[in-house]
C-alpha positions as CSV (number, residue, x, y, z in Angstrom):
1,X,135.6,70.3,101.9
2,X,134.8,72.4,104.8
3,X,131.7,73.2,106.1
4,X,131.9,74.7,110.1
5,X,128.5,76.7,110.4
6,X,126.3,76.3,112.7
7,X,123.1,74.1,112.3
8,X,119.3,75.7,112.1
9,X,117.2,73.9,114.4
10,X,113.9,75.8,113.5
11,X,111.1,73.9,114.2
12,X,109.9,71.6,116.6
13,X,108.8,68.4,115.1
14,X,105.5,67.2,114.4
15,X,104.3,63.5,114.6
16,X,106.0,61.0,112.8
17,X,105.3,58.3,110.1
18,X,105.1,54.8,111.4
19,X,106.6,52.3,109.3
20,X,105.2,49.9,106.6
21,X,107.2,46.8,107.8
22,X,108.5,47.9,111.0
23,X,107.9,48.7,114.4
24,X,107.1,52.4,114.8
25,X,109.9,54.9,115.7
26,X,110.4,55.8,119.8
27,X,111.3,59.2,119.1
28,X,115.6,58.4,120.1
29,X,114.3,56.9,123.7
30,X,115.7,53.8,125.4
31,X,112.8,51.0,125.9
32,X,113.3,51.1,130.0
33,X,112.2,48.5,132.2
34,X,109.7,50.1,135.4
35,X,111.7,50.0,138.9
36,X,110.0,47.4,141.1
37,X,107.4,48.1,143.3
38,X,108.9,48.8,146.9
39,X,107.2,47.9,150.4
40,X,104.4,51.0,151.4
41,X,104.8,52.1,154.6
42,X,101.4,51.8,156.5
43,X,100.0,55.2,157.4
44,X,100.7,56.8,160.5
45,X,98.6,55.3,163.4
46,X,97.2,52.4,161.5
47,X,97.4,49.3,162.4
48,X,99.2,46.5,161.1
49,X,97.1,43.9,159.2
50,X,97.4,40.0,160.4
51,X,99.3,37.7,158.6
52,X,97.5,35.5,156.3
53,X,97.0,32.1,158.8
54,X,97.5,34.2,161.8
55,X,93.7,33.6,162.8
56,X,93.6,30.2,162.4
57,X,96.6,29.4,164.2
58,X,98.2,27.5,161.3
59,X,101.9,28.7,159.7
60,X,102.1,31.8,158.0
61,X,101.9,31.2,154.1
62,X,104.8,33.2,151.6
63,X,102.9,34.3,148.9
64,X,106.0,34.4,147.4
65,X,106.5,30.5,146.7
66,X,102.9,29.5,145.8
67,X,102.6,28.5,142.5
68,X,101.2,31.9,141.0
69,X,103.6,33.4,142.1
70,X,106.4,30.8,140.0
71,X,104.2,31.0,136.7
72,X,104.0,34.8,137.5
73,X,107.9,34.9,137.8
74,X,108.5,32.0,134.7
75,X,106.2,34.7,132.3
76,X,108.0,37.5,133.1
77,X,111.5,35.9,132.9
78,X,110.3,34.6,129.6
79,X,109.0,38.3,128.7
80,X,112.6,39.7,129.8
81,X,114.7,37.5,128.2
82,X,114.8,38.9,124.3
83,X,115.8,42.4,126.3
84,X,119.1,40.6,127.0
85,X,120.2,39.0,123.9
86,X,120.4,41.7,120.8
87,X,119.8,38.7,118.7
88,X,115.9,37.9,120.2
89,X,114.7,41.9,119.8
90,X,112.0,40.7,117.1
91,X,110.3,39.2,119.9
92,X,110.8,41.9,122.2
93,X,106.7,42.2,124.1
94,X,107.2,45.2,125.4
95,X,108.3,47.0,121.8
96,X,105.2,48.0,119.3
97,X,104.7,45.2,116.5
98,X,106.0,45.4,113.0
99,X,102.4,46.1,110.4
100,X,101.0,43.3,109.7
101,X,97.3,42.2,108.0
102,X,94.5,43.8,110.3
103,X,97.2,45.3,112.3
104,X,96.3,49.2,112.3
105,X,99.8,51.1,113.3
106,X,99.1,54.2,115.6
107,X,101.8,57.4,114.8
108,X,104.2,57.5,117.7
109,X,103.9,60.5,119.6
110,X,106.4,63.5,118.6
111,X,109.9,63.4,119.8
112,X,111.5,66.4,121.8
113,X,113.1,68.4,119.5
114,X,116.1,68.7,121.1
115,X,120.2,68.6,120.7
116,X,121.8,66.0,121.2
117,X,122.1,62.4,120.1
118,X,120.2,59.0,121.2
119,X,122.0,55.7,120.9
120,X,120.8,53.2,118.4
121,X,119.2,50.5,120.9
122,X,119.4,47.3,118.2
123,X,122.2,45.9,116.5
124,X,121.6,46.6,112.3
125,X,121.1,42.7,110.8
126,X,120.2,41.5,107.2
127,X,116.6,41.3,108.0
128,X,116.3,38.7,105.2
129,X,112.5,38.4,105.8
130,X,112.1,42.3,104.8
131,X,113.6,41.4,101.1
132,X,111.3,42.3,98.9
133,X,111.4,39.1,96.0
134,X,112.5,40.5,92.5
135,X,109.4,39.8,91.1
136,X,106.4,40.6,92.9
137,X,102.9,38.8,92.2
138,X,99.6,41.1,92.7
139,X,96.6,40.0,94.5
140,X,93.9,38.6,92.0
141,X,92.0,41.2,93.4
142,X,94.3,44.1,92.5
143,X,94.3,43.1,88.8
144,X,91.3,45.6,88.0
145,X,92.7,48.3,89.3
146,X,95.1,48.5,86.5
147,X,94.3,50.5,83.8
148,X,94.0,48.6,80.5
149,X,96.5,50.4,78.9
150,X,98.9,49.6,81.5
151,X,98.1,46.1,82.1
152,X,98.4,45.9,78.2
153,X,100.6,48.3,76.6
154,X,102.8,49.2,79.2
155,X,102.2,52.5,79.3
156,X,101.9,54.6,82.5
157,X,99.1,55.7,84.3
158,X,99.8,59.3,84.1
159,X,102.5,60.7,82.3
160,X,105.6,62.9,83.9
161,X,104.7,66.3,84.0
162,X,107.3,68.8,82.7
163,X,106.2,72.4,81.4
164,X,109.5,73.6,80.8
165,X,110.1,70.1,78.7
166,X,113.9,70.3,79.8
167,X,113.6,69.3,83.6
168,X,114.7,65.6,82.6
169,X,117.1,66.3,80.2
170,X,120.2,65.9,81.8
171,X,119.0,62.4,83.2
172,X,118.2,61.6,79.7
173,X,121.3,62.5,78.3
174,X,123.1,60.2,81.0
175,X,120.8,57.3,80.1
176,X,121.6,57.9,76.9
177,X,125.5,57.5,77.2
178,X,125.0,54.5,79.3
179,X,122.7,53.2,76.5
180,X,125.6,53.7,74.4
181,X,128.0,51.8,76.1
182,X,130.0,54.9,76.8
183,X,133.1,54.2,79.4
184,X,132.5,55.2,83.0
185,X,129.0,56.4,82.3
186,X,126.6,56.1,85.0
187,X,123.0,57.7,85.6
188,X,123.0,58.6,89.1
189,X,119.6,59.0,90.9
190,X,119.3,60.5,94.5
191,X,115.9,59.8,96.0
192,X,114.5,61.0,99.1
193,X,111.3,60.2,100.8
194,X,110.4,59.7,104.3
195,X,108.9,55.9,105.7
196,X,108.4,54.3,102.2
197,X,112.0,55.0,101.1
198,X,113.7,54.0,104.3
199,X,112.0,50.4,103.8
200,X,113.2,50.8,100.0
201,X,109.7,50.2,99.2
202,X,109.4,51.9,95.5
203,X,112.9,52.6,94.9
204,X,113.7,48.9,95.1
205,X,111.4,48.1,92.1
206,X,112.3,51.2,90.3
207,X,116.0,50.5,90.5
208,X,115.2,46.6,89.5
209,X,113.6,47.9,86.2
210,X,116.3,50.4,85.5
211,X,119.0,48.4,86.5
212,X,117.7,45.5,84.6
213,X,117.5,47.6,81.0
214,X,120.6,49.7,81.6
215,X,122.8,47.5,83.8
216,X,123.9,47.5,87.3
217,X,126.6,49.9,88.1
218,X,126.3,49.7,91.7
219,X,123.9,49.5,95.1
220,X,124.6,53.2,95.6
221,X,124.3,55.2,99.5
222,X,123.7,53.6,103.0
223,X,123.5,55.0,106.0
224,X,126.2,53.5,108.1
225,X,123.3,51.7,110.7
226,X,119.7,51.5,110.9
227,X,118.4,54.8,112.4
228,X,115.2,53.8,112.5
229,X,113.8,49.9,113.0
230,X,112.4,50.1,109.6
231,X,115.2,51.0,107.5
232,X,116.1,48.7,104.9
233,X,117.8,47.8,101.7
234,X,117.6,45.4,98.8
235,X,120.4,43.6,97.0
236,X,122.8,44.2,99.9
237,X,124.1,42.7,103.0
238,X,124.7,45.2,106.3
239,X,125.5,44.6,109.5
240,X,126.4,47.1,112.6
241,X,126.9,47.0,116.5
242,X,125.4,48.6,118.5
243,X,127.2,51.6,119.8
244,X,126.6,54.2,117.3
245,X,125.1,57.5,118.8
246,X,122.7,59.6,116.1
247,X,121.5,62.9,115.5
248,X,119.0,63.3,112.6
249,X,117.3,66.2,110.7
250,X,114.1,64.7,111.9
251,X,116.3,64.7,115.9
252,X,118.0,65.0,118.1
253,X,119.9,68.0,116.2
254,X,123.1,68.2,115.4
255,X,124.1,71.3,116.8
256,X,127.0,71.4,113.3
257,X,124.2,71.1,111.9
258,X,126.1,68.4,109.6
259,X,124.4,65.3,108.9
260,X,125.8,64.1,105.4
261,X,124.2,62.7,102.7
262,X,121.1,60.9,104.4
263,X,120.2,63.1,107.3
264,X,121.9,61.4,109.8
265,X,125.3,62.0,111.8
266,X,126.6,58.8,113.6
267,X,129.3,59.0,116.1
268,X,130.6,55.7,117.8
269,X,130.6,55.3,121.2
270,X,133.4,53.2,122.1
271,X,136.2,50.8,121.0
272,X,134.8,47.9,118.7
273,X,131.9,49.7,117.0
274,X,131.4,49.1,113.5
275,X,129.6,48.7,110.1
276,X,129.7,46.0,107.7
277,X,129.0,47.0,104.0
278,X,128.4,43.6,101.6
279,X,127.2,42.5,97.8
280,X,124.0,40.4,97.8
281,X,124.8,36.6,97.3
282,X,121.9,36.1,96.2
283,X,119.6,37.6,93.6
284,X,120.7,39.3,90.1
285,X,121.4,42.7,91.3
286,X,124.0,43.6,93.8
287,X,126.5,40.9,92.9
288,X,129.4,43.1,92.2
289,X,131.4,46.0,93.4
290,X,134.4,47.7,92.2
291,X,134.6,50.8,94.8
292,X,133.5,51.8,98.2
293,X,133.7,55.2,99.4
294,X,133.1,56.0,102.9
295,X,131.7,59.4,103.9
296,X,132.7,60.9,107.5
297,X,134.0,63.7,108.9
298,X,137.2,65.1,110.2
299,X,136.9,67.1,113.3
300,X,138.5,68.0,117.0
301,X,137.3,65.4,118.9
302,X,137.6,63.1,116.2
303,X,139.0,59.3,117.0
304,X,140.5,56.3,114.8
305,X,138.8,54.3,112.4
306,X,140.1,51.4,110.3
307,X,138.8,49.9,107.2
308,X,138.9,46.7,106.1
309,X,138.1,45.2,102.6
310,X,137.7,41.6,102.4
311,X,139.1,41.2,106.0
312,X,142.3,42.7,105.8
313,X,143.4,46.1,106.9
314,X,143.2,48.9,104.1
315,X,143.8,51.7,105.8
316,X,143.9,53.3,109.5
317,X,142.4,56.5,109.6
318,X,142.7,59.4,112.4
319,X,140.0,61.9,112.1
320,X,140.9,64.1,114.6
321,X,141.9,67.7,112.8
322,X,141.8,71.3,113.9
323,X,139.4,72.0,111.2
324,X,136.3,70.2,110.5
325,X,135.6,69.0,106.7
326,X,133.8,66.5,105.4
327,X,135.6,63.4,103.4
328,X,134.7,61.1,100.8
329,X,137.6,58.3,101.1
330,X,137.7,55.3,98.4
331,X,138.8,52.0,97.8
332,X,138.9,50.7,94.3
333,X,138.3,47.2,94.4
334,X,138.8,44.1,91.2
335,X,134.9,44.3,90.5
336,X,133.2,41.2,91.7
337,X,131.7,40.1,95.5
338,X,133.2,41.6,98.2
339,X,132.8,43.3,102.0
340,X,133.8,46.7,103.9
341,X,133.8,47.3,107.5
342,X,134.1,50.4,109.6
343,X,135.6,49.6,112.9
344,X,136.0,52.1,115.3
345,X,139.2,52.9,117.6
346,X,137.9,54.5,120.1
347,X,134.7,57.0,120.8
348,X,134.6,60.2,118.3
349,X,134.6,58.6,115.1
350,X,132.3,60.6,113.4
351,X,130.2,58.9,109.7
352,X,127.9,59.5,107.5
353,X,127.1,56.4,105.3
354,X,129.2,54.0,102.4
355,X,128.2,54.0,98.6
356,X,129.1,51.1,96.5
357,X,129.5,51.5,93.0
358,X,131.2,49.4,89.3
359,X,133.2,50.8,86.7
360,X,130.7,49.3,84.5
361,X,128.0,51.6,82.2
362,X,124.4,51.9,84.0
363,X,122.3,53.2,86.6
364,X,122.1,53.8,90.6
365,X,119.8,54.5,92.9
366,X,120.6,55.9,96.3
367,X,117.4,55.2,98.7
368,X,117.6,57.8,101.0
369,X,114.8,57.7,103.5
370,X,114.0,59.3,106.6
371,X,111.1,58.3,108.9
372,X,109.0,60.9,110.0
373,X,110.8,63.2,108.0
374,X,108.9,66.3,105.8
375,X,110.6,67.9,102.9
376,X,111.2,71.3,104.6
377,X,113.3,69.1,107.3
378,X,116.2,68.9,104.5
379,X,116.5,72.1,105.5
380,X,117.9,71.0,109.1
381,X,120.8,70.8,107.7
382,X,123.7,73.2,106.7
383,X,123.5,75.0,103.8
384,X,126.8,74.6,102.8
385,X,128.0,71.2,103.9
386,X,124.5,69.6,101.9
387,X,125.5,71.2,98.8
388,X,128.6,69.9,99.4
389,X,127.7,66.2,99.8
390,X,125.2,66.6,96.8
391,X,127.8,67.4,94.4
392,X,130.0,65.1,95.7
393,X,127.6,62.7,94.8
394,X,126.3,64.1,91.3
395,X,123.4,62.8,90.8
396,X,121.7,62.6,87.3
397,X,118.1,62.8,88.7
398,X,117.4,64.0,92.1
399,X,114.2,62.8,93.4
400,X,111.9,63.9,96.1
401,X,108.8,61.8,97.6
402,X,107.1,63.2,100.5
403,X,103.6,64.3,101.5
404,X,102.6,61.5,103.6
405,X,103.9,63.1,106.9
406,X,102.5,66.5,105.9
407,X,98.9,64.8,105.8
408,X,99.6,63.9,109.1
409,X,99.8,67.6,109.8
410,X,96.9,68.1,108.1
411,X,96.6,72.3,107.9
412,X,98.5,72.5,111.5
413,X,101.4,73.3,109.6
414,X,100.1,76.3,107.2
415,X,99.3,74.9,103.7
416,X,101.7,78.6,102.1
417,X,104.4,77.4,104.6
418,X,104.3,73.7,103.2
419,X,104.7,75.3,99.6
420,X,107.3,78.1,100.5
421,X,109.6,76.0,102.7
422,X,109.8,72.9,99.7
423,X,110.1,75.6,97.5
424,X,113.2,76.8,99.8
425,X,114.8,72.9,99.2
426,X,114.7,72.6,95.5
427,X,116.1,76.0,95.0
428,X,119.2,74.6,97.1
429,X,119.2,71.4,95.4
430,X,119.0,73.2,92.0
431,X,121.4,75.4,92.7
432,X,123.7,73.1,94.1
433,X,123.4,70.7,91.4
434,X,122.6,72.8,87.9
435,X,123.0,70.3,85.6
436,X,121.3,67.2,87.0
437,X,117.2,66.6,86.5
438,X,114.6,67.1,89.5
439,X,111.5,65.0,89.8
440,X,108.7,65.4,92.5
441,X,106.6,62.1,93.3
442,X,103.4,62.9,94.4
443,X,101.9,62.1,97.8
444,X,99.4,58.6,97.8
445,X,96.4,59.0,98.7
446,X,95.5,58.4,102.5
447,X,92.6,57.4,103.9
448,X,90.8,56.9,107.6
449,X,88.3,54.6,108.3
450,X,85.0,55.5,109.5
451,X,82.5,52.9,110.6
452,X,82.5,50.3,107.4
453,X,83.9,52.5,104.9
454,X,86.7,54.8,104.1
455,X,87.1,58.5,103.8
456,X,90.2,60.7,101.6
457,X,92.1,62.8,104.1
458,X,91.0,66.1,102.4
459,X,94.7,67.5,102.3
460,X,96.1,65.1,99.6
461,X,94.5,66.7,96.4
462,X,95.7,70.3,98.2
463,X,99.3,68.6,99.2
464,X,98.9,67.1,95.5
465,X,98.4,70.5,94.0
466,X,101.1,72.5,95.9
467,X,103.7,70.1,94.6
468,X,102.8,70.4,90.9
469,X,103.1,74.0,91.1
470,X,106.4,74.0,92.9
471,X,107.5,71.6,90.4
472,X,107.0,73.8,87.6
473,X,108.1,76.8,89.2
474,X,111.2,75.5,90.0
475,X,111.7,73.3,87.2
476,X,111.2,69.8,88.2
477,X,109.4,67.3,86.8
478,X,106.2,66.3,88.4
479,X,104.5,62.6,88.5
480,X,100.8,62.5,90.3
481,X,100.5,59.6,92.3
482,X,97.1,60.3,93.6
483,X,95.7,60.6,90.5
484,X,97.5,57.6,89.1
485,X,96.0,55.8,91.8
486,X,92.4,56.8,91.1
487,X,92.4,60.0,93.0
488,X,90.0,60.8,96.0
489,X,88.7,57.0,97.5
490,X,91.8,55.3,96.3
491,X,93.4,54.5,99.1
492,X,90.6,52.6,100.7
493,X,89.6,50.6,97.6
494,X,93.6,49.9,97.6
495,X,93.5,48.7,101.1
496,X,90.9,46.2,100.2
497,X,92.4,44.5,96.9
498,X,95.9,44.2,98.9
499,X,97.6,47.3,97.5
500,X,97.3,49.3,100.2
501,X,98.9,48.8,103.8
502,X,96.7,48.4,107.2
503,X,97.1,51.9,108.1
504,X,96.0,53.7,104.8
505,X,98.9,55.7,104.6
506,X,101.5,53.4,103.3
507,X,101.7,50.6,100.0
508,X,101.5,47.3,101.0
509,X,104.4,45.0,98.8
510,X,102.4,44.9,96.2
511,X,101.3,48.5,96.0
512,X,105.2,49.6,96.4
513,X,105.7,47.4,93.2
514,X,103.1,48.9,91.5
515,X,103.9,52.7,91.8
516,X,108.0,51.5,91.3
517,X,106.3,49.8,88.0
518,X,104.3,52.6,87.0
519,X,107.2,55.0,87.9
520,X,109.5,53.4,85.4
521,X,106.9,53.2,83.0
522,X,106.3,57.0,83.2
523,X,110.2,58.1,83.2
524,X,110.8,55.1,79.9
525,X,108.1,57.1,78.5
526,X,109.2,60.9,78.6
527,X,112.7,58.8,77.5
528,X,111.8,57.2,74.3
529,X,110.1,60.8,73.4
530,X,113.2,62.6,74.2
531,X,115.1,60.1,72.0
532,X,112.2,60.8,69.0
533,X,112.3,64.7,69.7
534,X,116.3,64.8,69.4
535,X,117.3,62.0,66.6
536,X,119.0,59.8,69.1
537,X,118.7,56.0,68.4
């Protein structure tokens, strides 16, 4: 499993997303405190102004001990201190505020496309108030949005698109088996996005509703820390240090070139850095494991890394090697609750992410998001060593949702190039992974406010377009969000019943669950017809 060619660092990057639940990204830059202000030296030939009392006679006051100057010096020890304990960083002034109601989230400004690495400046915590409830209620107002026949009969807004009516097949087939009962069956979906899927927004609802019909056979991929602020996952528990250097497709580079799975290379900096991989203990899914595998690299400057299962040493690990390759080690496990951690030895350990899986039948759903990340930026990495981690993990379904970035481009980023350089992707995907199933998701719609109302960026329906046809040239299935959603003057009409986020680019909770709803709906749908159209039960 050897993949040494160099990386392809194009293109420089254009602005990213901001997230729906989290503070925007800063690009891989360290939040610096301003050196103090130093004495100014008076001008040359000027003379010295008197001291304050001078005139009078009386004693010189210190500006420095009045009482401004203590509350002045109380506020900014009080704005200070959540810099110095990892724990307080929610309440960190100085660092944008997560989205809230009425809070409109600016894009950050573009990052230097460099490489390199930036260190991850906050430790990775459960985040328990970003958990997304297993059921989700819709605003009152929201409830006429929904079609009749889906508020009725279950059935999905639009339907998924497939001209070649075999793009899903092979997912079909591997529901079918798990349907069945069959032994060590499992229906593996990959999904990649940019913001929405890094919060698990969608792919938490849609792997619910799967989960909940075929069973649970596993959380599936994580990165090994949060590489953004907003990234998050349901039905799990994670922890990690800080200490863990990055390079991502979306940058700094990797100058390999080799990012794994989710489009980010982590490298620890020192002695004591680590991840902690966990089942949920609370909830219905996620309960139960009954392997991890771990996905890093060997390589020169490699360094020691043990894992731990439950507390106690499974293995010590040395990933220094002449050659670099890419590894994929795992630890069976009775299946039921239990924990992994990642320690580090030493700097050089080089990961990519844990997956957590059951030898039981039924479905998983890797979430792999990457903020401020395009389509064509899968491209980032190598060639060979992404085919390589895609069939390593052989996926059923391989899903791609992305578009709201390239509205942020607008038509900076030439509308042929958008469609040529996805086009470029899913012929790599497909012809690294022949027999699974491809499905495009459709960008939302996206909307900017002007004066009391709301106007439709005019790239969606283009953006919208450009992905059906790729779809069907390439063979993928196709679902069209925008139009589910009511097309051109959605997104502000979703803002205002609650299903839409304060920025009109993202889903609020309750718009996530809807499109993960409508989602499932759509791919149950082509199912049971697939099942009709071949005899299966």
């Amino acid at each position: 499993m050897t993949s040494t060619s160099p990386g392809n660092p194009r293109e420089p990057l254009a602005r990213g997303d901001s997230d729906p639940r989290e503070p925007a990204a800063h690009g891989g830059s360290d939040i610096r405190e301003p050196p103090a202000r130093g004495d100014s030296d008076a001008p040359p030939g000027a003379s010295a102004a008197p001291a304050a009392g001078a005139a009078s006679g009386s004693p010189p006051r210190n500006g420095l001990t009045s009482p401004a100057a203590a509350a002045m010096a109380t506020l900014l020890l009080l704005v200070l201190l959540p810099y110095a304990h990892p724990g307080l960083w929610r309440l960190q002034l100085l660092t944008p505020l997560p989205e809230g109601e009425g809070l409109v989230v600016a894009a950050p400004p573009a990052p230097a496309a460099s490489v390199g690495e930036t260190a991850l400046v906050a430790e990775t915590t459960e985040q328990a108030e970003l958990r997304l409830p297993e059921e989700v209620a819709l605003p009152e107002a929201a409830a006429e949005l929904m079609p009749a026949a889906v508020a009725l009969e279950g059935k999905p807004p639009r339907p998924i698109e497939d001209p070649s009516g075999r793009a899903m097949t092979p997912f079909f087939r591997a529901l079918a088996a798990v349907e069945r009962g069959t032994p060590g069956s499992i229906a593996r979906i990959t999904y990649f996005g940019d913001s929405i899927v890094a919060s698990d927004f969608v792919t938490a609802t849609l792997r619910r509703k799967l989960q909940k019909r075929f069973g649970d056979a596993g959380h599936g991929f994580m990165l090994m820390a949060n590489a953004w602020p907003g990234y998050f996952h349901n039905d799990v528990v994670r922890y990690a240090t800080r200490g863990w250097q990055v390079s991502r497709v979306v940058g700094p580079y990797a100058k390999d070139g080799l990012y794994g799975l989710g489009g980010v290379s982590f490298r620890s900096e020192y002695t004591g850095v680590l991840s902690r991989f966990a089942t949920a203990k609370t909830g219905s899914f996620g309960r139960a494991v009954s392997r991890f595998s771990v996905d890093y690299l060997r390589h020169p400057e490699g360094g020691r890394m043990e894992i731990k299962i439950d507390g106690e040493t499974r293995e010590m690990i040395d990933t220094r090697a002449d050659q670099t390759s890419a590894v994929i080690a795992t630890y069976e496990v009775p299946d039921g609750p239990h924990e992994l951690e990642v320690r580090a030895h030493g700097p050089g350990v080089r990961a990519f992410g844990v997956w957590m899986e059951r030898d039981t039948p039924g479905v998983v759903l890797d979430a792999i998001g990457i903020q401020g990340c395009r389509i064509r930026f899968l491209d980032k990495s190598d060639d060979a060593h992404f085919a390589e981690q895609l069939r390593a993990r052989s996926p059923s379904l391989t899903v791609f949702q992305y578009g709201m970035n390239e509205s942020e481009d607008g038509e900076l980023f030439p509308l042929d190039q958008v469609e040529s350089t996805m086009k470029a992707v899913l012929d790599q995907v497909r012809a690294a992974l022949p027999e699974s199933s491809c499905l495009l998701v459709g960008p939302m719609d996206r909307a900017d406010k002007k004066g009391e109302g709301y106007r439709s960026r005019p790239v969606i329906p283009k953006l919208s377009a450009i992905q059906r046809r790729v779809a069907g040239q390439v063979g993928c299935g196709y679902f069209d969000t925008f139009g589910a959603m009511g097309g051109s003057g959605s997104m502000g009409i979703w803002a205002r019943r609650g299903l839409g986020g304060a920025d009109l680019a993202h889903p609020s909770g309750a718009g996530a669950e809807v499109i993960g709803r409508w989602l499932y709906l759509a791919l149950m749908e082509a199912y049971e017809g697939w099942k009709a159209e071949t005899g299966r039960p």
